[in-house]
N, C-alpha and C positions, 0 to 999 in steps of 0.2 A: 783371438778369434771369437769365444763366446763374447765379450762386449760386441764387438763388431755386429754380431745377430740379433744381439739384444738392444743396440740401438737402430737398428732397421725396423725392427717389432714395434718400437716404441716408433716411431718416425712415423710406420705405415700407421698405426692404430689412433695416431693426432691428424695425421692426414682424413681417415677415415670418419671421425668424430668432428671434424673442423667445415666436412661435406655432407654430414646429417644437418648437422645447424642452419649450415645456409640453404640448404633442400626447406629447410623446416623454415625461413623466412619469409618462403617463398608463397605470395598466397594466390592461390589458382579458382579457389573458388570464390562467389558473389559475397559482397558482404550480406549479413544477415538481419532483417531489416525487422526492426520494432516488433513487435505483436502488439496490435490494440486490444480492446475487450470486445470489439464487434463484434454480434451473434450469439453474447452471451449473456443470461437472465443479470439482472441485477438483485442480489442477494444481503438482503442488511437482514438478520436474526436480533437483533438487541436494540432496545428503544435507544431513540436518537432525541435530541433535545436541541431548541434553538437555542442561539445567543442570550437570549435572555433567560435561557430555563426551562422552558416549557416544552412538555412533550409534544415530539410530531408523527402524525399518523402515518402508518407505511404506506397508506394507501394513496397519500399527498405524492409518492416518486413514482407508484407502480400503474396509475390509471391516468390514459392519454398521454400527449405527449411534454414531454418533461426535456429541460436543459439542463444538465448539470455540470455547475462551472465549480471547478478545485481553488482556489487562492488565498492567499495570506496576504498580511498587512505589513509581513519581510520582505515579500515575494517584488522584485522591481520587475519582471514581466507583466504581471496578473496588475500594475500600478497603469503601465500601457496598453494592456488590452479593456479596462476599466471604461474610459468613455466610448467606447464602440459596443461594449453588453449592455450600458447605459441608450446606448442610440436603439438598438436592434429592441430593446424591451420597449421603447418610446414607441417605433414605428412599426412595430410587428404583432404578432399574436403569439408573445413567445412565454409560455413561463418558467421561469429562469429562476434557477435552487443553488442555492451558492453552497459550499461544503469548507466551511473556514479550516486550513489544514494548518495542524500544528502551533496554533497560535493562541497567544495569551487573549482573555476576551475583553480585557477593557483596549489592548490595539487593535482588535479586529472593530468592533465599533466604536475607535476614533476615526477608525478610516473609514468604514462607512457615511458617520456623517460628514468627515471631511471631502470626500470624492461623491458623494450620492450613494444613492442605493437601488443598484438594478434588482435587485434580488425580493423573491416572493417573502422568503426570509433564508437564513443563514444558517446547514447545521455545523453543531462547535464540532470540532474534532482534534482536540485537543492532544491524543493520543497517537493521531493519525492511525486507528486502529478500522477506523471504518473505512478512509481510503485505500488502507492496503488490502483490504480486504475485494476492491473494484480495481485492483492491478497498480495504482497510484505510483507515480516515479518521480513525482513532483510536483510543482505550484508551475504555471498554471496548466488543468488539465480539463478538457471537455466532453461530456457523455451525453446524445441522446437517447433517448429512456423511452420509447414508446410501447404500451400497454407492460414495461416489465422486462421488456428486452434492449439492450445495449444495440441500437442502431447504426452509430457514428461516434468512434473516439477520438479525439485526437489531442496530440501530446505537444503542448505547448502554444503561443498567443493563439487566439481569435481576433483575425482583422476579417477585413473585407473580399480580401480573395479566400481566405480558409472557407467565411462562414458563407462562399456562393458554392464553393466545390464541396462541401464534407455536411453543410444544415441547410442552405436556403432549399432545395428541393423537396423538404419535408413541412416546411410552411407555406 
């Protein structure tokens, strides 16, 4: 008789635990959608240095309007968004700041001079400490920067429809 209630106990209590689970599979709400950095200052505290070395002034991201494209010379997206920041720097009034993430610097300018160079110049970020520091989730990533504030992010290539919906309305 006690077995008998002790495996009813145990029965209902797998039942009960087997119908949390699949409750909890169950997903009712929206999925939750990125956070870019839009509307937020752009904050670099610590000199930053180009590819070659040389220090750059903070005032080169913070006055007027600034592009700031994330990429590596690993990165095979930032390899296809390449000749389209190349075209838009050709035909536009764009100036365009490359942020080399996580990358060794003699490949980052083999690939520049292999692919061209859209970029005003390049900071190293070797560390990737200074992208994380701007939300950074990867290569490649895009930041308008006007007078200082984060206009338009967005997380992943720049083609031609990105860059009419999320920058051309700012030049």
């Amino acid at each position: 008789m006690v077995t008998r209630y002790f495996l009813v106990l145990i029965l209902a209590l797998l039942v009960m635990m087997l119908s949390i689970f699949s409750l909890s599979l169950v997903q009712t709400d929206e999925p939750q959608t990125i956070k870019t950095q839009e509307g937020k200052k752009l904050i670099i505290s610590e000199q930053i240095y180009d590819l070659d070395g040389n220090p750059i002034p903070l005032k080169s991201l913070t006055k007027g309007k600034v592009l700031l494209n994330v990429w590596a010379s690993w990165c095979i997206t930032c390899l296809v968004e390449h000749p389209f920041l190349k075209s838009i720097t050709e035909s536009k009034n764009v100036k365009l700041i490359g942020i080399n993430y996580k990358d060794q610097n003699f490949n980052a300018t083999s690939y520049l001079q292999k692919n061209g160079d859209p970029y005003e110049f390049s900071i190293f970020d070797l560390s990737g400490d200074i992208s994380l520091k701007l939300g950074v989730t990867g290569a490649p990533e895009t930041f308008l920067v006007i007078d200082g504030e984060i206009i338009s992010h967005r997380i992943g290539e720049v083609n031609l429809e990105v860059w009419n919906e999320k920058f051309a309305p700012y030049f």
